[in-house]
C-alpha positions as CSV (number, residue, x, y, z in Angstrom):
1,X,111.7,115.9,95.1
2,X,111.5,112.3,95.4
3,X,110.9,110.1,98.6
4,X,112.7,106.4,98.6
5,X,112.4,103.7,101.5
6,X,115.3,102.8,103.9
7,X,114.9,99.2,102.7
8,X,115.0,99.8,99.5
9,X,112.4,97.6,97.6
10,X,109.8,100.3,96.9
11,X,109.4,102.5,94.3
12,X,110.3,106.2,94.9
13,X,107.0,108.8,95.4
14,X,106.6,112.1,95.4
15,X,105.3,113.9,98.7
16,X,101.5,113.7,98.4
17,X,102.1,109.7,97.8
18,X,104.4,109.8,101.2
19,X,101.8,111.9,102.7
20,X,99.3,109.4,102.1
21,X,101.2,105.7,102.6
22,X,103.3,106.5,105.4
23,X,105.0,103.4,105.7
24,X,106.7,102.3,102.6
25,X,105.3,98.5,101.2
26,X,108.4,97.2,101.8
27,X,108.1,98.0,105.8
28,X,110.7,100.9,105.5
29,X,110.5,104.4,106.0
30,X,110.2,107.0,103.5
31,X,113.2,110.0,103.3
32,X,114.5,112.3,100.6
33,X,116.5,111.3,97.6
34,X,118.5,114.4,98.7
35,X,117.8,117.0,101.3
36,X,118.0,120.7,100.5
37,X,120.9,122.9,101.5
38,X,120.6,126.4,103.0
39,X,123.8,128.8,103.0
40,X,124.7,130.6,106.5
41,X,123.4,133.3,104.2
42,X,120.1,132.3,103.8
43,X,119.1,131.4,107.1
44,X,120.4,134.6,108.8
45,X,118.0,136.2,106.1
46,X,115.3,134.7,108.1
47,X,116.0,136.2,110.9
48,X,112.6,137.9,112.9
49,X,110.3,135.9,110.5
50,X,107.1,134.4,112.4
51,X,107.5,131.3,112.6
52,X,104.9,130.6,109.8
53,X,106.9,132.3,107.4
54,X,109.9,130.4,108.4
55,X,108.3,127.3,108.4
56,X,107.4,128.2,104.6
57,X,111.1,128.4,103.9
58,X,112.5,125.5,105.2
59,X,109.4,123.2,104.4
60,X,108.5,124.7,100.7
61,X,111.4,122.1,99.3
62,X,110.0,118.7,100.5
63,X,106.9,120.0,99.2
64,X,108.4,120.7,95.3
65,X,105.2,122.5,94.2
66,X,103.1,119.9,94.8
67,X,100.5,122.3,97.1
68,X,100.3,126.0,95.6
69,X,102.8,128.3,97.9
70,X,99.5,130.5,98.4
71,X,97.7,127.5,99.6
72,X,100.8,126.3,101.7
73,X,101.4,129.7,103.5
74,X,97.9,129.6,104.6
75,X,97.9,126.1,105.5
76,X,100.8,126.6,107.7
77,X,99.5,130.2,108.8
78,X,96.0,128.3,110.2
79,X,98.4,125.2,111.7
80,X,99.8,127.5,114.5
81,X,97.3,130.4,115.0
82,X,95.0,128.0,117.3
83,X,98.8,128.2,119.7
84,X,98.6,130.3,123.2
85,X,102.3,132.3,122.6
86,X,102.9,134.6,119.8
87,X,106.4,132.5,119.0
88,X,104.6,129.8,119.0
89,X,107.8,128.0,120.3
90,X,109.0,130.3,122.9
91,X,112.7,130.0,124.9
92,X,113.2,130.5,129.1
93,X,116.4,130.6,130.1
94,X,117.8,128.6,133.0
95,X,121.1,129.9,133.5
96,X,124.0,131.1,131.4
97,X,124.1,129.4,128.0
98,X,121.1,127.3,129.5
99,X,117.8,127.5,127.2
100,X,114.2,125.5,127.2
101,X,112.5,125.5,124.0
102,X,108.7,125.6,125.2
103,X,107.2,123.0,122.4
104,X,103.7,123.0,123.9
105,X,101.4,126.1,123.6
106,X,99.2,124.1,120.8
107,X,95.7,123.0,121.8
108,X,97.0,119.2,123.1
109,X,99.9,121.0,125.4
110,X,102.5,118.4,123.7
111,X,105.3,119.1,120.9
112,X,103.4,116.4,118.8
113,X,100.8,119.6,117.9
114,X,103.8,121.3,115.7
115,X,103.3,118.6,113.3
116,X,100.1,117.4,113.7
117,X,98.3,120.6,113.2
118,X,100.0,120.6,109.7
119,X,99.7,116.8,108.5
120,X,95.3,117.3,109.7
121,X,95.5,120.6,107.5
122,X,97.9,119.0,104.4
123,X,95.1,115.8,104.6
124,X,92.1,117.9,104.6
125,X,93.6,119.9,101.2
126,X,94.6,116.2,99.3
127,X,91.7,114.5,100.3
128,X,88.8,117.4,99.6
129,X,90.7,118.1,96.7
130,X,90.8,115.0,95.3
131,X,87.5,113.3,97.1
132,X,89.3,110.4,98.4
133,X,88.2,109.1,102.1
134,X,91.1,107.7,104.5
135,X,91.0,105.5,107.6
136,X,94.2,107.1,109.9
137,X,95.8,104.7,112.3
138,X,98.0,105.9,114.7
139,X,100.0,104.6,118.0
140,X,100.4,106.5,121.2
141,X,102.6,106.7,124.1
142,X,100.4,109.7,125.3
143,X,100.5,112.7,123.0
144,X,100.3,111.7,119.3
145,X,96.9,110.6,120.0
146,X,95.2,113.6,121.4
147,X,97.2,116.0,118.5
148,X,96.4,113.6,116.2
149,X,92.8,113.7,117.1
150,X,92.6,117.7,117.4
151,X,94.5,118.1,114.0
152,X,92.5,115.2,112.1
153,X,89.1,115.2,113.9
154,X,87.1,118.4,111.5
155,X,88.4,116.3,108.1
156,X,85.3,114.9,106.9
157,X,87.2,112.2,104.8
158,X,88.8,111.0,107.9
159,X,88.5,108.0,110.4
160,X,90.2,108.0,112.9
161,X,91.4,105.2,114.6
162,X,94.0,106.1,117.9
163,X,96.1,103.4,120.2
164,X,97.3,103.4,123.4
165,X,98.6,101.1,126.0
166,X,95.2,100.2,128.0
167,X,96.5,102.2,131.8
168,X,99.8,103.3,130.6
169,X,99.5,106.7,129.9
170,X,98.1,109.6,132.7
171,X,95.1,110.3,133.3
172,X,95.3,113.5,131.4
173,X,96.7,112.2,128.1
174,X,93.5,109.7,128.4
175,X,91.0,111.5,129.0
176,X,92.7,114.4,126.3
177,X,91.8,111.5,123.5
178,X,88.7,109.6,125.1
179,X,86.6,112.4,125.5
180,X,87.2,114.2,121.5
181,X,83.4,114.1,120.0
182,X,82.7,112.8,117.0
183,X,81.5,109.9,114.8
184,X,84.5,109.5,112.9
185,X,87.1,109.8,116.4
186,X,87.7,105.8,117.8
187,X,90.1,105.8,120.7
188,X,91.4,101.8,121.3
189,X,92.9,100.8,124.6
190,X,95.2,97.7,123.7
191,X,95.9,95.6,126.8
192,X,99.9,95.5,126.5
193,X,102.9,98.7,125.8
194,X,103.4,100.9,123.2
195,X,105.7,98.7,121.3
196,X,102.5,96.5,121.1
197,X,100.7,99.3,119.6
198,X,103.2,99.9,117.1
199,X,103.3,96.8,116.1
200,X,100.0,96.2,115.3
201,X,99.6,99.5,113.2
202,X,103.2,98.5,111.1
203,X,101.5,95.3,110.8
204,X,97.9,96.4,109.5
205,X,100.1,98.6,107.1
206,X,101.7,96.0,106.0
207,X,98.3,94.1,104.7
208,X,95.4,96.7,104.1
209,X,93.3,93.7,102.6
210,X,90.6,94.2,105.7
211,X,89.8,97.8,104.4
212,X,86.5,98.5,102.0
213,X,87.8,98.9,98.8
214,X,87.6,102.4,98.2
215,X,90.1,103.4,101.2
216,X,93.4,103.6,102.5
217,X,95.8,103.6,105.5
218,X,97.2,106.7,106.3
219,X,99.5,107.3,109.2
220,X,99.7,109.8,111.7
221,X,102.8,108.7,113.7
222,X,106.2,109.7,113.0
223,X,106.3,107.3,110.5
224,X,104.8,110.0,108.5
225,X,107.8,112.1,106.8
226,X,105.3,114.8,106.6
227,X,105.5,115.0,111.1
228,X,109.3,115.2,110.7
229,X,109.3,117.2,108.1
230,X,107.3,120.2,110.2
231,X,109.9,119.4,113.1
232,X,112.8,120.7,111.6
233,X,111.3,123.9,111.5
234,X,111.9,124.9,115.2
235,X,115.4,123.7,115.1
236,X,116.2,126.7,113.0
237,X,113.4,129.2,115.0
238,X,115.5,128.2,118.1
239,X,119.3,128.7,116.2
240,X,117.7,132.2,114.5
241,X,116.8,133.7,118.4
242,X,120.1,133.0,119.5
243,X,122.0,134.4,117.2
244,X,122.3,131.8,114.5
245,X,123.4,131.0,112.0
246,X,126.9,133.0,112.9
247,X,127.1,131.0,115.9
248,X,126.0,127.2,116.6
249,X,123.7,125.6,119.4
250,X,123.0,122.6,120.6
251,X,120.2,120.6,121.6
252,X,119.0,118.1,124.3
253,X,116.0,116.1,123.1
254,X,113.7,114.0,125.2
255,X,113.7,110.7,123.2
256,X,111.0,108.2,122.1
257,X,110.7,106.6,118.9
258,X,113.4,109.2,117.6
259,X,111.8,111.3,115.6
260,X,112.0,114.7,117.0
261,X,116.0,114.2,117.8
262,X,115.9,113.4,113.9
263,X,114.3,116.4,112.8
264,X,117.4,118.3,114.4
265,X,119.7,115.6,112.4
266,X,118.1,116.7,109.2
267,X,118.1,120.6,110.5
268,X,122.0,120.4,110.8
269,X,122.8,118.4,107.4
270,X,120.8,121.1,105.6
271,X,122.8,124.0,107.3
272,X,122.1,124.7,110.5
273,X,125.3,124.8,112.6
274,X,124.3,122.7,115.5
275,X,127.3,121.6,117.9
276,X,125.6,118.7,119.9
277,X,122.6,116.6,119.8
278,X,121.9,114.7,123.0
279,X,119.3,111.8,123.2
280,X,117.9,111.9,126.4
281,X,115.9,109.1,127.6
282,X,114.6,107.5,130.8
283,X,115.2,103.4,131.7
284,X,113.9,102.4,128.7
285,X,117.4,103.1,127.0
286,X,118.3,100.9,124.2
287,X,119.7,104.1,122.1
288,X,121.8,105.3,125.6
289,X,123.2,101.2,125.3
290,X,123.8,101.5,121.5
291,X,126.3,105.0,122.0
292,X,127.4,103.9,125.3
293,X,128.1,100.4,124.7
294,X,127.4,99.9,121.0
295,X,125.1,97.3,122.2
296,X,121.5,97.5,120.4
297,X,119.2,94.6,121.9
298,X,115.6,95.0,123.5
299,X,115.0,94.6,126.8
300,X,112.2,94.7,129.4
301,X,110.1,97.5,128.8
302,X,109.4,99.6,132.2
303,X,106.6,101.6,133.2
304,X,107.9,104.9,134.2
305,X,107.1,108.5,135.0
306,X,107.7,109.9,131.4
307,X,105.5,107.3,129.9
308,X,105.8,109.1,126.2
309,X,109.3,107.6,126.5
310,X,108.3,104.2,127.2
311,X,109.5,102.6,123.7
312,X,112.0,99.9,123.2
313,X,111.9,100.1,119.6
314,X,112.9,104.1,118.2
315,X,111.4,103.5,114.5
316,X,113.1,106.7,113.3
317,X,116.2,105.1,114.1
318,X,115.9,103.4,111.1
319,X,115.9,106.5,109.0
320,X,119.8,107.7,110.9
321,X,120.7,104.5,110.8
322,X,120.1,104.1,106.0
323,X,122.3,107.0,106.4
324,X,124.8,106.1,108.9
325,X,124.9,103.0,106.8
326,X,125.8,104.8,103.4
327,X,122.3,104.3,102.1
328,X,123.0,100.4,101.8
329,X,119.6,99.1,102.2
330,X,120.3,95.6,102.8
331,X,122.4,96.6,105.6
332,X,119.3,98.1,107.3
333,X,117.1,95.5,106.6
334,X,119.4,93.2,108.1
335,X,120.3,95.6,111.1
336,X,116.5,96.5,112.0
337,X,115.1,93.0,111.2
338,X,117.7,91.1,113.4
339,X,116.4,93.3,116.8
340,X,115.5,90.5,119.2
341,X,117.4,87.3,117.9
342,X,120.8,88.3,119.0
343,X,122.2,92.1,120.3
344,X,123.5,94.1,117.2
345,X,126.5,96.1,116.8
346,X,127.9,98.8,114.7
347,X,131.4,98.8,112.9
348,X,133.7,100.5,114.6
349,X,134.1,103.2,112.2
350,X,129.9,103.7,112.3
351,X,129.5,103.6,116.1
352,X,132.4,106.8,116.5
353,X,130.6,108.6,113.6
354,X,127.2,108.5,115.5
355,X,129.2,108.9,119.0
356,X,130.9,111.9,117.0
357,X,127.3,113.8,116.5
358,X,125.1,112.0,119.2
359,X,125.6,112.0,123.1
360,X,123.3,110.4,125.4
361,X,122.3,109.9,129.0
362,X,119.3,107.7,130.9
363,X,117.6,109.5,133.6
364,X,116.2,107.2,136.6
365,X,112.7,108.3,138.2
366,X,114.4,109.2,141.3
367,X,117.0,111.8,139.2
368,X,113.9,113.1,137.1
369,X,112.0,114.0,140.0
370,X,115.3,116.0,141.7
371,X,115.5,118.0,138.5
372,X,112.0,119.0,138.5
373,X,112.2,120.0,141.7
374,X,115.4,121.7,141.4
375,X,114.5,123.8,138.2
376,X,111.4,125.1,140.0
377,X,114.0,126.4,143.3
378,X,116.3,127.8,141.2
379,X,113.6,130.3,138.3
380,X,110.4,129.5,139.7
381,X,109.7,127.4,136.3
382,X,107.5,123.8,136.7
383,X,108.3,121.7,134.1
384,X,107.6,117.7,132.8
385,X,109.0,114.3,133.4
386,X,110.3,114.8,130.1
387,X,111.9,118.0,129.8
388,X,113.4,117.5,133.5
389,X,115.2,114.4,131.5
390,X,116.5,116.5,129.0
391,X,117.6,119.1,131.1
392,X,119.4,116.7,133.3
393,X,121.5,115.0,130.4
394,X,122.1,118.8,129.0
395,X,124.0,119.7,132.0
396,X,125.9,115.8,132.5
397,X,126.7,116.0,128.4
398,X,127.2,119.5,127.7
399,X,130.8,119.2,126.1
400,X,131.2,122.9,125.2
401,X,129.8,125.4,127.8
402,X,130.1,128.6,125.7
403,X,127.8,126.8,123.2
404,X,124.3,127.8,123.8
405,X,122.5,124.5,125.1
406,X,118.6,124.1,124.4
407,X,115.9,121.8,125.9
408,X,113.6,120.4,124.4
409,X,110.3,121.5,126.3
410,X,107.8,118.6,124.8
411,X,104.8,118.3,127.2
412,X,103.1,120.7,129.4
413,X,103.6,119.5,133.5
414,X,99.8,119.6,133.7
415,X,99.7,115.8,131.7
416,X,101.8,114.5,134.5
417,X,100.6,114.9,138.1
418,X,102.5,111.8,139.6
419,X,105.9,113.2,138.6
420,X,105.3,116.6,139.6
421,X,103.4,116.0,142.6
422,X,106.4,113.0,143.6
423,X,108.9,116.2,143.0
424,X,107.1,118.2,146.1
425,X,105.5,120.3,144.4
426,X,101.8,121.8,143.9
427,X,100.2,120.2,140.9
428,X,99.0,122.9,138.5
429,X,96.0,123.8,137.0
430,X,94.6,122.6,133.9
431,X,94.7,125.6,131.4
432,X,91.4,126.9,130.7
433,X,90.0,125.6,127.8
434,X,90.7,122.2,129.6
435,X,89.4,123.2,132.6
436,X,86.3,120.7,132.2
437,X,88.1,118.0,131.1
438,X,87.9,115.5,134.2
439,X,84.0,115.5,134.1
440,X,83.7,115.0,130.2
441,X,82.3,112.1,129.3
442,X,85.2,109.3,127.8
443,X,84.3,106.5,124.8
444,X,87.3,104.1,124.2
445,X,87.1,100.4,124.1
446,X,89.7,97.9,125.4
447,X,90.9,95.3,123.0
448,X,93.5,92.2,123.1
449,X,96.7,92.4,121.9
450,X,96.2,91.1,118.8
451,X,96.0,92.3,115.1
452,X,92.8,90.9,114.4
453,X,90.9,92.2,117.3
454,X,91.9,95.4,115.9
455,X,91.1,95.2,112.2
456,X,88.1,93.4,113.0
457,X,87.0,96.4,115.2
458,X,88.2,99.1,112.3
459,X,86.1,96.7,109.6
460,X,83.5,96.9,111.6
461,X,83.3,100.6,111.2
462,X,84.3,101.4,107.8
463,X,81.6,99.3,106.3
């Protein structure tokens, strides 16, 4: 299988080369040529599979041989044995026809530890294999740092370099990345917002002439097609325990940068009978503008009480968009590049295609808050800013009740004490092998804004 950029200047790789350059040197992001199709057939014939096994079937294609299947299955076997469920990805049921897809029994307590597990484990086989040494630099909005770290941190041809917005993410997701021992582990505060972040690491990607010669950048954000790639899987786990494929589903999806409401785009064009995908984001809602107004223009980025959703700019979006666009690179270029100067629009036959598929909803503070409250009265069942935004524009967009609807679960409540304790309620315990974690000692350092100050710091490092 070959990988090509959305921008379409850059030469097409195979997966270990995507694996290891992230983005593509032309700025875009790397997808399949051609995805692989599964018949109804086929994926009913996974039914009952744990879900290592299942995620061998549905990820073995992007792979194309490239990793042994023995080495693969036991790869993906170690990714989710570390989890506290059996499933690994367990439902609860709210009501009638009303699901929550619990995405975080891995060691971080965040969905970002389905993928992340995997792309530490895939690095660790490459690089020992081939005795190559990486720097990884990675952007946070609260959880890809800390499951970065956990799924990266035992590689010894890793550095690890992790950024968040300096005070913008809990207390919990801080200290879940400051206080990770090791040598090669560097947590950087930057004083700005995620988008900040992200656009320092696209821009150190973009020239890698501050490295040593002998390394690399590798990525650990979605950017990576090897973290979508592993979230398609549970798409399909979640279909296959509710009686997919002979019936569809749909999905509500807590929304960031994208990527996990992509995976289940790429799920359903490879078979999956999904009914409805609904982007579900809080005020920070440039894709809710885009459906609802076919508007796509920043605006001021707000500090909220689902900080992983605190992004103005979704860079997976770019990866719908090359397809929503006919694969016409140029029109991508021009579509993602011109964000800021003046708002964008779709043609009208492109905005009802994605209106077709997607449906979306913003969720205010206030509302989020309501919903986790109201959740908890009516099963007993605490769950995150996040999820209680995704469950909230499940029930507002549902356009077909008798079609199973399923949440998106991707934090545990336990990262968020202002929301749940602003909701009334009693804030939980930290789990027990995090019991501690308030009195370990943090190392992080705050940084400017500013590229140099960053690649400076990294040089400084790596010599």
């Amino acid at each position: 299988m070959k990988y090509i950029s959305t921008r379409g200047k850059s030469p097409a790789c195979n997966f270990e080369q995507v694996l290891l350059t992230g983005l593509a040197p032309d700025g875009g992001l790397y997808v399949p040529e051609s995805l692989p199709q599964f018949s109804a057939a086929e994926i009913a014939s996974w039914a009952g599979l744990p879900y290592d096994q299942l995620a061998f079937n549905v990820i073995k294609p992007f792979i194309d041989g490239e990793i042994p299947d023995d080495v693969l299955q036991r790869i993906l076997s170690e990714s989710y044995q570390s989890f506290t469920h059996k499933a690994v990805a367990p439902l609860r049921q709210l009501d009638a026809n009303e699901w929550v897809l619990e995405l975080y029994c891995g060691p971080t307590l965040a969905f970002k530890d389905f993928a992340l597990q995997l792309l530490g484990r895939l690095l660790d086989y490459v690089l020992t294999r081939d005795n190559k040494k990486v720097a990884v630099l990675g952007a946070t909005s609260g959880d890809t740092g800390s499951a970065a770290l956990e799924g990266c941190r035992h590689c010894d041809n890793i550095d690890l370099f992790i950024l968040h917005p300096y005070q913008r993410v809990s207390d919990v997701q801080r200290r879940q990345m400051t206080t990770v021992p090791g040598d090669n582990v560097h947590n950087i505060a930057v004083r700005g917002n995620f988008d900040d972040c992200q656009r320092i690491v696209k821009a150190a990607f973009g020239d890698q002439s501050f490295l040593p010669a002998d390394r690399q950048l590798v990525a650990v954000n979605s950017i990576n097609w090897a973290r979508i790639m592993a979230q398609i899987v549970y798409y399909f786990y979640a279909s296959l325990n509710l009686g997919g494929p002979l019936r569809p589903v749909s999905f509500s999806v807590p929304t960031g940068n994208f990527g996990d409401i992509y995976a289940g785009y790429l799920a359903r064009s490879m078979g999956l009978p999904i009914n409805q995908l609904i982007i579900a984001t809080n005020r920070n809602d440039i894709l809710h503008r885009l459906l609802s107004d076919n508007e796509y223009s920043l605006g001021t980025l707000e500090h909220t009480l689902s900080p992983s959703m605190d992004i103005m700019v979704s860079s997976n979006f770019e990866r719908y968009l090359f397809d929503l666009f006919d694969r016409d690179a140029d029109a991508v270029t021009a579509f993602v590049t011109g964000l800021g100067n003046t708002p964008q629009k779709l043609n009208p036959e492109q905005w009802q295609r994605a209106r077709e598929l997607f449906s979306s909803l913003s969720v205010d503070d206030d509302t989020t808050c309501k919903v986790i409250a109201q959740v908890y009265k009516d099963s007993e069942f605490l769950i995150d800013p996040h999820t209680a935004i995704g469950v909230h524009a499940a029930r507002v967009c549902n356009k077909e009740r008798s079609v199973p609807m399923i949440t998106l679960a991707t934090a545990h409540p336990v990262k968020f004490a202002d929301a749940v304790e602003k909701a009334g309620l009693e804030y939980p315990t930290l789990p027990e092998h995090l019991q501690d974690l308030m009195e370990r000692e943090e190392r992080y350092d705050v940084l400017d804004n500013d590229i140099h100050a960053i690649t400076e710091f990294m040089q400084q490092r790596l010599c």
